[in-house]
C-alpha positions, 0 to 999 in steps of 0.5 A, a space after each residue: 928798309 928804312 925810309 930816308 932822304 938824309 945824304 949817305 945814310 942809306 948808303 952807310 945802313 946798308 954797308 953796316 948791315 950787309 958787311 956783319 953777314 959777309 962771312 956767313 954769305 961765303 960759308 953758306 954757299 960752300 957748306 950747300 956742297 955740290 948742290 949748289 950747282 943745281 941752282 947756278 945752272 938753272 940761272 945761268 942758263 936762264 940769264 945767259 941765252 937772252 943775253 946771247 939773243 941781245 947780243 945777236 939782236 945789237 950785232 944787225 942794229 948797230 951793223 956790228 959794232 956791238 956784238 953777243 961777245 959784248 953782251 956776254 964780257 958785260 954780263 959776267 964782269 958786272 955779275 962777277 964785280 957784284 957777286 963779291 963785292 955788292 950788297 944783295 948777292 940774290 940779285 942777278 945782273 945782265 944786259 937786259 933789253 931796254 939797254 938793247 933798245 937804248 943803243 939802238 935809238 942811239 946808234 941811229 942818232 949817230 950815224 947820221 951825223 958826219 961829226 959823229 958817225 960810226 967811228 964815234 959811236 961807242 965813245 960817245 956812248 962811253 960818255 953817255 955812260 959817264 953822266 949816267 952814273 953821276 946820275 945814280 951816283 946822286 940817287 944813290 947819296 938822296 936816298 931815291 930807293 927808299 920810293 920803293 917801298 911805295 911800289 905795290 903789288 899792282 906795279 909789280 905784277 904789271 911790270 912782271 907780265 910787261 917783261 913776259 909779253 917783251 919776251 914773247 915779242 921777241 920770240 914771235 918777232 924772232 920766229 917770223 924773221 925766219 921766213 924773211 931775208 936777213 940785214 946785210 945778207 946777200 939775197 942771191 944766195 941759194 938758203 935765200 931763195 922763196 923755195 929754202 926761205 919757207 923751208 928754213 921757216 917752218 924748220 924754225 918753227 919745228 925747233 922752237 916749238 919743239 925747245 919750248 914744249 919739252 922744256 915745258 915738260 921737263 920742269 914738270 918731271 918730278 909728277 911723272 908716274 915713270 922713273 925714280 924720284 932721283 931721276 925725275 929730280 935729276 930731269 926737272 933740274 938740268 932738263 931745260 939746258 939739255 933740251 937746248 943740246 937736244 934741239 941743236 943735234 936735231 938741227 944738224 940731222 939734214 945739215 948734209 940735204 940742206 943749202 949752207 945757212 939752214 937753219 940760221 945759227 948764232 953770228 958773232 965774231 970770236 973775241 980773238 978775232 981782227 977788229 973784235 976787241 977794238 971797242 976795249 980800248 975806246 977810252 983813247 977815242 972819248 977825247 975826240 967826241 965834240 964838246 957840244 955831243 959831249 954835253 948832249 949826252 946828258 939827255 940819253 943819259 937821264 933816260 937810261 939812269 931812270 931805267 936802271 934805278 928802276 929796273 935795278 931796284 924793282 929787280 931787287 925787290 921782287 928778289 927778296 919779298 917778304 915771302 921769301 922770308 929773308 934772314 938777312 937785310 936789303 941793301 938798295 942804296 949801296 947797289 945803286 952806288 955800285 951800279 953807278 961805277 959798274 956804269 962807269 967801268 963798261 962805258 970806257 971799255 966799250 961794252 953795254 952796261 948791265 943792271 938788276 934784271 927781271 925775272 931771272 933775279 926772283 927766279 934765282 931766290 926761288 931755285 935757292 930756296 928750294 935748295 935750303 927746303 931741300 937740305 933741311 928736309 934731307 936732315 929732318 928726314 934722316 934725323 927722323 929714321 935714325 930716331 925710329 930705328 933707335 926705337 925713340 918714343 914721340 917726345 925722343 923723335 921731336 926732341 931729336 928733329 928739334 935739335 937737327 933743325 937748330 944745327 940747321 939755322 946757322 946765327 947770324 950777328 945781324 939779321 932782320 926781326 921778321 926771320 925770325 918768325 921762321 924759326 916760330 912757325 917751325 916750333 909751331 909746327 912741330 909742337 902741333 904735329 907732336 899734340 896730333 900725333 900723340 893724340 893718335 898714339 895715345 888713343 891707341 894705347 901706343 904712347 910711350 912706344 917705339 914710333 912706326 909708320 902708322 903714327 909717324 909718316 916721315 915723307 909726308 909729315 917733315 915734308 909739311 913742318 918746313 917754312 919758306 926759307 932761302 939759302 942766302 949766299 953768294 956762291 951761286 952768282 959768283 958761279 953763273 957770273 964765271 959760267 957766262 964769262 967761258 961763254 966768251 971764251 966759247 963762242 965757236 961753239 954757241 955759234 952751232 946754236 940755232 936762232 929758233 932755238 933762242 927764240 922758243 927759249 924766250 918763248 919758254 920764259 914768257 910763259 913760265 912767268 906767268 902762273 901765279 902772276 895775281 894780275 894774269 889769273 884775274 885776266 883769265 877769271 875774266 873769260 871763265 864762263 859764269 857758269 864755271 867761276 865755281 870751280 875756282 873755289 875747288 882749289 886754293 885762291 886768293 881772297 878777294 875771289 871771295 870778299 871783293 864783288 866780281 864787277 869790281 875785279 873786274 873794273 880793276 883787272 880792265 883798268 890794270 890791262 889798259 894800263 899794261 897796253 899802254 906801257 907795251 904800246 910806248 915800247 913800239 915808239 922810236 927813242 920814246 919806247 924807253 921811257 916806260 918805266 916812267 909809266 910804271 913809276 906813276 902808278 905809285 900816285 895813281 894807286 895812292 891819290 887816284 883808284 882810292 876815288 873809284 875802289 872802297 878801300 877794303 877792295 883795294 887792299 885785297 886787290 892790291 895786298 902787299 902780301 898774296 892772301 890765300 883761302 883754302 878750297 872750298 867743297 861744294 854739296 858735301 860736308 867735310 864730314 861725309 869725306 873720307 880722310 884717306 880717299 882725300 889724302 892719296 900717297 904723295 911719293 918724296 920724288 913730288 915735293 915741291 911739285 904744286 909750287 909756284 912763283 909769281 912775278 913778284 918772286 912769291 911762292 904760293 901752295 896751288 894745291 888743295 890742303 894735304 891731310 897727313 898720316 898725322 891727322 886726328 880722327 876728328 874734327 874737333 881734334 884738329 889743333 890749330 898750331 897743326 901747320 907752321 903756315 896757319 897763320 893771321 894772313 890764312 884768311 882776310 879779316 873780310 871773308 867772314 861779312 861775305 855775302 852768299 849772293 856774291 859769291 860766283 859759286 851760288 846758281 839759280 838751284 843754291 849750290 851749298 857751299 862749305 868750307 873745309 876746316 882743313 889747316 893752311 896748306 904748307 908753302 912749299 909742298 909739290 911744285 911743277 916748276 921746282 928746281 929739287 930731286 928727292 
């Protein structure tokens, strides 16, 4: 994104580019075909159920002026809105829950003062909103956006694992209130009694820790040993949201021995009923707030307008990392325009407003890509076993995967330069592969032969080819915006939802945000025995673990954890909680004037890189030479792909897997090419890695454990993964 401050011009940037691509955002999501669904299910699911918990949450601390009926009408009329008409189609909207704190502190100001109260609440609110957007309209036309390039990995993987420990707040919040009386229930009531509040208590907590282990396991269905791979995919797709179905039956199992009110389910009023869309027509009552509340909703205004700048546009970002390796360009100024009238809109219906939100927008950019891994694997792989059923040669099979991968990449009229580096890591890739594989064939005598398996294993050797790439379309959110709309419609069925249930899926969401978090694995480095440390190099790592001193790492992860207390301690604080963002924001001078004074700046960039730099394993006291290419290597059925994936909180994907020796693989050593995988690349290793000391690295002990690299090649990017959202 261009940095510039100049009035309206990151406004008309961002239309000239996002208005070449529309078409093609409409055509892509059509051509995926049903497979669209996977993905639209995955983030409805992940961005409805908070939403419906924040709604629950707002009807006890506004004594039901706001209710999940709100929640749900905001979410998908501002993700319908922004769906068809807004800049980044990746970007997933919703009532997140700062808003929900902002409304509390808000409503606790108004209902103390007789000449506001609760009866002018929600207009009141309505102008509040008002300033809000003329706030954003303004940081919109500056150019504000452009800030976020400076934001580094250090604010976004702090501001990713802040997210995580609201979330699980809030489902051990949620789980202890079980034990307690409800707000405004009567206490003489028999499901009230000590005896049924324990009961209803430790049901609770049968229900959620039962929703968060078995969709914890689901999404790990593609490693299971049992089922087909179609199944498995099936599982590990939809098994989240049918373990949401599976615990509400379950919770019915002694609805006949229990006292009405066990378990506590969903309260909300039906949005057909007297009194609950009264808010809509709160516009009639703006005129009627008094002028002096009026212009004091500036002060609420300002805070909310530096939250959704910020979380609107960190959403953003973390949506369409470089990782990702989007074909299309950003459009941060214009999304913050149309947020301001997506403000506006909500504040004179009554409804909470809704913004970018974290983590389901990388969530949402990580199921689509691997839908596009999918479609293209599907399309090489078939190309492929129609070529050696042709009984094509090496040069016909490449020849023929070429063309298949081209009528893949639709042209786009605009498109940002570092896409194409995609298509050149293919090419690379293919090319490599090609030298191995004819290599092999040619030592055999079989050059201009038929390809068999021997030669060519299609499942392991395409699977490998792929890069990251993501379907860009804007299908999917106009679908989940549609999915959260019928929510509304059905109501009386959420409401047989337990409450335990919504909290063990917070639970579930906290925890999956956390592997591949950079800052949450230096955390758990730091209470790895020294003893043990070793074993980190046995798998793929980030660099630092080996060019930067582990007194360092760990000076920087403990500054890293207080700063992170920090902003979760400002949270617990009464109207002061929502100002953490601007705690986040000034990391941005932190990191560039202030840890450069205390850190050598060759630390700080492998601890605070823009991009995640990987090592590949390192194998200790053997030679890659003594290891046997076959033993190493066992058969990774298709059912497995993408099992070893995983996304930071920053929305990256990374390889958590030792690098796979294919079918394809020279005999020797010095046979190995270095075009061999599309992921070899300047970033495989850090310019630092090669004046690393021995006495530093974690791996050595008194006895001298030798250590060795494995001259194996980068591994691919998008390989096995337990959490992928794929079938075979």
């Amino acid at each position: 994104m261009e940095e510039t401050f100049v009035p309206f011009r990151g406004i008309k940037n961002d239309l000239k580019g996002r208005l070449l691509c529309y078409k093609q955002d409409w055509i892509g999501g059509f051509r995926a075909g049903i497979r669209i669904l996977a993905p639209t299910t995955y983030i409805f699911f992940a961005s409805a159920i908070p939403v419906i918990s924040f709604g629950e949450q707002l009807e006890r601390n506004t004594d039901g002026a706001l209710t999940a009926v709100q929640t749900l009408a905001s979410t998908s009329l501002c993700g319908l809105i922004h769906s068809i008409v807004g800049g980044q189609p990746l970007l997933i909207l919703g009532v997140a829950e700062p808003t929900v704190l902002m409304y509390t502190f808000m409503f606790n100001f108004a209902k103390d003062r007789k000449d506001l109260g609760e009866k002018l609440f929600l207009p009141w609110t309505g102008w509040v909103c008002v300033w809000t957007a003329l706030l954003l309209f303004m940081l919109a036309i500056l150019g504000a956006c452009s800030i976020i390039n400076r934001f580094t990995r250090l604010a976004g993987e702090l501001f990713g694992l802040l997210i995580a420990m609201l979330f699980m707040q809030q489902a051990i919040r949620g789980v202890v209130e079980e034990f307690g009386i409800p707000q405004r229930e009567n206490p003489n009531q028999v499901a009230l009694q000590p005896s049924w509040r324990f009961g209803n208590g430790m049901f609770a907590l049968v229900l959620s820790f039962g929703l968060l282990f078995t969709a914890l396991k689901s999404r790990k269905a593609r490693s299971w040993r049992y089922g087909t791979g179609w199944l498995r995919g099936f599982i590990a797709d939809y098994g989240v949201p049918f373990m949401v179905l599976v615990w509400t039956a379950i919770s019915y199992t002694t609805v006949n021995d229990v006292p009405k009110g066990i378990p506590r389910r969903l309260f909300s009023p039906n949005p057909w009923s007297p009194g609950a869309y009264s808010n809509w027509t709160v516009i009639k009552e703006m005129l009627k707030v008094p002028p002096l509340y009026i212009v004091g909703a500036f002060i609420p205004a300002t805070m909310i307008a530096v939250l959704y700048y910020f979380d609107h546009s960190v959403a953003s970002q973390l949506a369409q990392q470089k990782e990702f390796n989007l074909k299309k360009p950003a459009s941060y100024h214009y999304d913050l325009l149309l947020l301001g009238f997506l403000v506006i809109l909500c504040g004179l219906i009554g409804i909470p407003p809704s913004n970018g939100v974290i983590p389901q927008s990388p969530m949402h950019t990580k199921s689509l890509a691997i839908l596009k891994h999918q479609l293209l694997r599907n399309k090489l792989v078939s190309t492929a076993i129609q070529s050696m059923r042709k009984n094509s040669n090496l040069c016909q099979l490449y020849r023929s995967m070429q063309e298949a991968y081209n009528e893949m990449q639709t042209p786009l009229v605009y498109q940002v330069p570092s896409s194409l580096y995609v298509t050149s890591c293919f090419k690379q890739g293919l090319k490599g592969l090609k030298e191995s594989t004819s290599q092999l064939a040619s030592s055999t005598g079989y050059i201009d032969a038929p390809v068999d398996e021997t030669v060519f294993d299609v499942d392991k050797d395409v699977d490998d080819l792929l890069p990251v790439e993501v379907k860009e379309q804007r299908l999917s959110n106009l679908l989940q915006a549609l999915m959260v709309g019928v929510c509304v419609a059905a109501m009386p069925l959420l409401k047989k939802i337990p409450t335990s249930v919504l909290w063990g899926y917070f639970a579930f969401m906290a925890i999956e945000s956390l592997p591949g978090n950079q800052f949450w694995e230096r955390i758990l480095l730091l209470f790895t025995a020294p003893s043990r440390r070793y074993k980190v190099f046995g798998e793929d790592h980030a660099t630092f673990v080996e060019t930067v001193p582990f007194k360092t790492i760990a000076v920087f992860t403990v500054f890293q954890t207080v700063y992170l207390l920090a902003c979760f301690g400002i949270t617990w604080i009464p109207i002061a909680g929502v100002l953490f963002p601007l705690l986040i924001m000034l990391l941005v001078p932190v990191r560039q004037y202030l840890l450069p004074k205390f850190f050598k700046a060759a630390h700080l960039q492998d601890l605070d890189a823009a991009e995640y730099e990987e090592a590949p394993a390192i194998t200790c006291n053997m030679s890659f030479e003594d290891q046997d290419p076959r033993r190493r290597s066992p058969h990774i059925d298709s059912g497995e792909i993408l099992d070893e994936t995983i996304t930071r909180s920053r929305g990256e994907i990374r390889h958590a897997q030792s690098p796979r020796i294919t079918s394809s693989t020279p005999g020797s050593l010095e046979d190995m090419k270095p075009a061999y995988s599309p992921r070899v690349s300047q970033r495989s290793y850090s310019p630092r890695i090669n004046e690393l000391k021995v006495g530093r690295s974690p791996t050595m002990n008194e006895k001298g454990l030798e250590i060795k690299r494995t001259p194996s090649p980068q591994p691919s990017v998008l390989g096995q993964n337990n959490h992928a959202s794929s079938s075979s």
